[in-house]
VEXTI-357412 format. One record per residue (C-alpha): residue in three letters; x, y, z. Coordinates in steps of 0.05 Angstrom, whole numbers, plus 32768, in hexadecimal, padded with zeros to 4 digits. Each point is the difference from the previous one (the first is absolute). Example, Ala and Ser with C-alpha at 12.3 -4.5 7.8 and 13.67 -1.06 7.14 Angstrom:
<nodes>
Ala80F67FA6809C Ser801B80457FF3 
</nodes>
This chain:
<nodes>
Unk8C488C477632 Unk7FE5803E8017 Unk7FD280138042 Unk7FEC80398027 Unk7FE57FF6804D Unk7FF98023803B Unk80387FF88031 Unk7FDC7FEE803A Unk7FDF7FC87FE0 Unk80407FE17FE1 Unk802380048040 Unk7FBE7FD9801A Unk800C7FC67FD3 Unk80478000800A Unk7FFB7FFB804C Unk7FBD7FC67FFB Unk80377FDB7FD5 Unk803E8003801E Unk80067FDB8040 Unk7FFE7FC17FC7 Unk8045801B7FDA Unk80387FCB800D Unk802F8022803E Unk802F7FC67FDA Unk80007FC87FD7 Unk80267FDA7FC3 Unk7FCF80357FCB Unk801C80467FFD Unk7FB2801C7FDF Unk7FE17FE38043 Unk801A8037801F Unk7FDE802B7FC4 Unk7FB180147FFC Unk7FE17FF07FC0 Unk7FD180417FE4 Unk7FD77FE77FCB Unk7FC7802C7FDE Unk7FBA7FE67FF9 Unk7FC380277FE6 Unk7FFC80408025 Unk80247FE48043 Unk804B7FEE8018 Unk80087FB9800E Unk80407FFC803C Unk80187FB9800E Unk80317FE78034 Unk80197FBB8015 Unk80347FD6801C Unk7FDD7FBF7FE9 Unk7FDF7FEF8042 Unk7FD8803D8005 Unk7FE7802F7FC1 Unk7FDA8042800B Unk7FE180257FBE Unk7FDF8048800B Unk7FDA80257FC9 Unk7FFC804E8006 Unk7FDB802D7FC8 Unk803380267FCD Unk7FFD80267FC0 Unk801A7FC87FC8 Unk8020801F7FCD Unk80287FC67FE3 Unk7FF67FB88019 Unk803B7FD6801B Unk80247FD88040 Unk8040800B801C Unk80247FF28045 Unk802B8038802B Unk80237FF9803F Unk7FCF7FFE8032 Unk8025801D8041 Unk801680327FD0 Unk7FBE80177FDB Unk7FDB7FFB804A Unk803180388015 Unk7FFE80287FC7 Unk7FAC80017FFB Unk7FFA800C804B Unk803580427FFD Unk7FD680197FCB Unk7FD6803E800B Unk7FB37FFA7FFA Unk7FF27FFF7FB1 Unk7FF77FD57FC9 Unk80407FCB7FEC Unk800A7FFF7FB3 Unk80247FBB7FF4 Unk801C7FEB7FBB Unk80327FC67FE4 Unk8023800C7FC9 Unk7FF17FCE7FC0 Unk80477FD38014 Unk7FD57FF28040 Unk803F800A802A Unk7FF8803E8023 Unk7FC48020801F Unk7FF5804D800F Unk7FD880178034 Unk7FF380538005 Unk7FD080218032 Unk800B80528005 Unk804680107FF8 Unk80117FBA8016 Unk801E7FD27FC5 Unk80187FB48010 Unk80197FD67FD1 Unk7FFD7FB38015 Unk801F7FB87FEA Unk7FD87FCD7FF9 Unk7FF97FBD7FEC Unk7FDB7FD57FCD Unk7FAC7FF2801E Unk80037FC77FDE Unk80397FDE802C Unk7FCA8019803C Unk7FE57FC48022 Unk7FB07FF47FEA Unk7FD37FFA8036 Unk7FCA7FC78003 Unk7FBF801D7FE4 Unk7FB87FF68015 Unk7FE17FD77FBF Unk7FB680087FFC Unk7FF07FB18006 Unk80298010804A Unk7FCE7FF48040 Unk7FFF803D801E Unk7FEB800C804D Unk7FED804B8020 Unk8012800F8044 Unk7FF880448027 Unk804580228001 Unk7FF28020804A Unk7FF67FB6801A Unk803A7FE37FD9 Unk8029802F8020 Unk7FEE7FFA8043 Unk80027FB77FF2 Unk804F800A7FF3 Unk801180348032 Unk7FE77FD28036 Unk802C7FC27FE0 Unk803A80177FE6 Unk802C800A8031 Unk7FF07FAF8018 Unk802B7FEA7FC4 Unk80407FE6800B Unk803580277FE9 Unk80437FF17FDD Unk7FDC7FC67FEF Unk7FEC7FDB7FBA Unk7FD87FCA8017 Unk7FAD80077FFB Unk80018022803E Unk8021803C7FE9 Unk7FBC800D7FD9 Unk7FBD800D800C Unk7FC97FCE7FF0 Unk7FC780157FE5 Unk7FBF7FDA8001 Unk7FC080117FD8 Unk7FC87FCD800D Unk7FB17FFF800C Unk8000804F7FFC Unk803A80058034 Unk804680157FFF Unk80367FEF802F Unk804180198004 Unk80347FE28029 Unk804A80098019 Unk80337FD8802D Unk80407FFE8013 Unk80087FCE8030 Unk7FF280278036 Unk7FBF801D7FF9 Unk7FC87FFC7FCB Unk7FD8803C7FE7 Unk7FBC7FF17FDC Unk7FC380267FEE Unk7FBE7FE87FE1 Unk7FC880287FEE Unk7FC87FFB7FC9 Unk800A80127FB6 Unk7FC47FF17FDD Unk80257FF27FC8 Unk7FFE7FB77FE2 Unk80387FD77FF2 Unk803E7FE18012 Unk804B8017800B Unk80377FD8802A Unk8042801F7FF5 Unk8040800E8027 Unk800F80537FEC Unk805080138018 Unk7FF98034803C Unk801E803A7FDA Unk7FCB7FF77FC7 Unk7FC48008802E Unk80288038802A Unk800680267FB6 Unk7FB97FF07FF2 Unk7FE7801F8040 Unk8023803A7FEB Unk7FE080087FBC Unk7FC47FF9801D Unk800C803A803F Unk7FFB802A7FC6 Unk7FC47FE47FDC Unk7FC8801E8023 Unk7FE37FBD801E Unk7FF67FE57FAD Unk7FF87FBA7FEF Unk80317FCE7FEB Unk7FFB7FD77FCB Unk802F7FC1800C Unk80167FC77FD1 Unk802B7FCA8002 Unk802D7FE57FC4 Unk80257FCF8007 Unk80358010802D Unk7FF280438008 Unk7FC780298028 Unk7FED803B7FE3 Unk7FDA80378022 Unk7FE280467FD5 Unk7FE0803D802F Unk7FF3803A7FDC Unk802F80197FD7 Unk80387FD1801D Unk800E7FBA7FED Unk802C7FCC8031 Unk801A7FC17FEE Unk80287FCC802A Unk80237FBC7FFD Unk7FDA7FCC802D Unk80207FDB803A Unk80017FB77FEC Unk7FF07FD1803D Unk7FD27FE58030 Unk7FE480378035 Unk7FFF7FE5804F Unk7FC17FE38013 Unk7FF08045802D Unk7FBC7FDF800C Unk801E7FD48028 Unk80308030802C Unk7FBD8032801D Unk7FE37FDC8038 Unk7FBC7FF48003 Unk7FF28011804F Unk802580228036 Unk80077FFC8042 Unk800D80518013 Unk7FE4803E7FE1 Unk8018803F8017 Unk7FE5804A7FE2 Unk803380397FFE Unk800480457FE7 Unk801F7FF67FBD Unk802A804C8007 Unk800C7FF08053 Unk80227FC37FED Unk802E800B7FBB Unk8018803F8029 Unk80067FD68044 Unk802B7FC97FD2 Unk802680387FD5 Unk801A801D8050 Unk80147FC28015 Unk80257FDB7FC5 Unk8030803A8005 Unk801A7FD68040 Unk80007FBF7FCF Unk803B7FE77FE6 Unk80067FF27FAC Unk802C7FCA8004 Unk7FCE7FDD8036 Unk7FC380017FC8 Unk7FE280478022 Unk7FE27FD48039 Unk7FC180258027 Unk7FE67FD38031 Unk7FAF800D800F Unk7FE37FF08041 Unk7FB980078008 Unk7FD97FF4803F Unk7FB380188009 Unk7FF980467FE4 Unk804C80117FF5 Unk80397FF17FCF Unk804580048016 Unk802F80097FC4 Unk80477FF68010 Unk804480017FDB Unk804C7FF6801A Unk803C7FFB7FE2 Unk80467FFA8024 Unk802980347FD2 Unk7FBD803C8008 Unk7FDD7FED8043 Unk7FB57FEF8009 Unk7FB780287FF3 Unk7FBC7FEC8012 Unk7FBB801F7FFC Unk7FB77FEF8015 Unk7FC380007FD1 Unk7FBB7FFB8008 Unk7FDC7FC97FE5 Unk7FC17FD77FFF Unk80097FBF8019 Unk7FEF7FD4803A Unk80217FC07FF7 Unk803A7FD38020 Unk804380267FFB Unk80207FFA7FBD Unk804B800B7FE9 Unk80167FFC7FBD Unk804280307FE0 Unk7FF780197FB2 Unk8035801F7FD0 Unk7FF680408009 Unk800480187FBB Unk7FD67FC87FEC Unk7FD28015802B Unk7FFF80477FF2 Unk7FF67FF27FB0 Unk7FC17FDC800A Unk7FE780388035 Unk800E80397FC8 Unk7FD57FDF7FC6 Unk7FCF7FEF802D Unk7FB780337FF9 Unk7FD28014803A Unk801180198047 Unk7FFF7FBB8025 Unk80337FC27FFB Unk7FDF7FB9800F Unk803A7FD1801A Unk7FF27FB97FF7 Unk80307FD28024 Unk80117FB68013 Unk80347FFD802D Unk804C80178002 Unk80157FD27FC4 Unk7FC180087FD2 Unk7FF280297FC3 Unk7FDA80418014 Unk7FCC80247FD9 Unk7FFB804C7FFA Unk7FC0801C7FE4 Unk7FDB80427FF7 Unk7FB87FF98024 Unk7FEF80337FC7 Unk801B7FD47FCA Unk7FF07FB97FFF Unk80287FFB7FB5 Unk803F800A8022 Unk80287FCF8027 Unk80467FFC8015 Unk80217FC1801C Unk804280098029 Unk802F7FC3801B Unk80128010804C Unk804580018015 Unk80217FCF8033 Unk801D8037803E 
</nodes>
């Protein structure tokens, strides 16, 4: 096996791969990258059998061949190398690898590609579905952070639902519920549970993708997404999703407009006077044209501040984590918050009244 390739684009397809190499596990070449030749292009595959990342970058071929390194190691070595092509070799017992770039010379363990996990593969009789990569991320930057954590039920995923030329993407924990719709205009039909980190790695494949489309498939227990020049794949979540449908009221009986930036900075202030081990608590009073936010604690002391706000009703009270709360105000787009609200003890809505896609349910706290 024999290659040439610019450093900066095998140090590219190391780094798309390698948040997918095992940290652990009961497979020592998990923690390996497998570098396989193909045509006139690297193929660079990591996995830790949940998640599997595969990069291509263009080379010189020489000689054709696979092999796995190290890939802490080889990530090191390629990124302290100065700016100038990489010439990588094996030797013919397939054993050692050397990698030379100026007056640099590396030479490498490895061990045997064919003990390297396969990754499911897109067959051509596979239904395929096309999505727009800038809306699939948005779509998981504005979940994400909903799904529970330390968690292996179906709520440590995101559910993803393709139907009548819509997709919906949705995330809970429990304690709040993240969801955004918006039109596709692509046909078809998807309903699977994707774990949190795979969609968190997905969105950042496709920061760097230049807004390209997605081609998504689904084999059997496996989802596999391909953008450009980088191909995902990812054990489903097995499991019933929550009915969400039936958690987002249908009417409220407040609705209160606020300056999106006047209020995460208003709640960011006074959370520092909220205690952790008391769930953050920030208590929000609002009265005709004002919001007062207040926090206490008995260990830190107590902070409050006024806001501005449209709204004319009956005086409402109702207390939020804080951090919950802040989460869904930082995903949210446009310059002004709607607050929908039924009461002290109901589920509240916060919207964009920019971005009717976008919804974020929150569960009030008892204070």
């Amino acid at each position: 096996m024999e290659f040439t390739c610019t450093r900066d684009d095998f140090s590219k397809g190391i780094q798309a791969v390698q948040r997918a190499v095992a940290s652990r596990g009961p497979l020592p070449i998990l923690s390996n990258i497998l570098i396989a030749t193909e045509g006139d292009s690297l193929k660079i595959t990591a996995t830790d059998l949940e998640v599997g990342i595969e990069a291509r970058v263009p080379a010189q071929v020489q000689t054709s061949g696979a092999i796995t390194l190290a890939a802490r190691q080889l990530s090191e070595i390629i990124n302290k190398l100065p700016n100038s092509d990489v010439a990588f070799s094996v030797g013919s017992d397939d054993v050692r690898a050397t990698v030379q770039c100026a007056r640099s010379r590396f030479v490498l363990p490895s061990l045997p590609a064919d003990e390297f996990p396969k990754l499911p593969e897109i067959s051509p009789a596979a239904t395929m579905v096309q999505l727009a990569g800038d809306q699939l991320a948005k779509g998981i930057r504005q979940t994400s952070f909903a799904a529970a954590k330390d968690d292996k039920s179906v709520i440590s995923g995101l559910y993803l639902q393709l139907a009548n030329g819509a997709l919906e993407v949705v995330a809970t924990d429990g304690y709040r519920l993240a969801w955004r719709k918006w039109d596709v205009g692509t046909q078809g039909e998807l309903k699977v549970i994707v774990p949190a980190r795979a969609m968190a790695e997905l969105a950042r494949l496709l920061s760097g993708a230049d807004a390209e489309a997605v081609n998504v498939a689904v084999v059997q227990n496996q989802i596999l997404f391909s953008v450009g020049d980088r191909y995902l794949t990812s054990r489903l979540i097995d499991g019933q999703f929550p009915p969400y449908g039936q958690i987002i009221p249908t009417s409220f009986a407040y609705e209160i407009l606020i300056d999106r930036h006047l209020l995460q900075s208003a709640v960011e202030r006074v959370s520092i006077m909220a205690s952790e081990r008391e769930a953050k608590v920030v208590n929000l009073n609002f009265k005709a044209g004002d919001l007062h936010l207040q926090a206490n604690a008995a260990d830190l002391g107590e902070g409050d501040e006024h806001l501005p706000v449209e709204f004319d009703g009956e005086d409402v009270k109702i207390a939020f984590n804080a951090t919950y709360m802040l989460d869904s105000l930082k995903v949210l787009e446009g310059e002004t918050v709607k607050l929908s609200l039924n009461g002290p003890l109901a589920p509240a809505l916060v919207q964009s009244t920019e971005d009717p896609t976008y919804s974020c349910i929150l569960m009030p706290i008892r204070s």
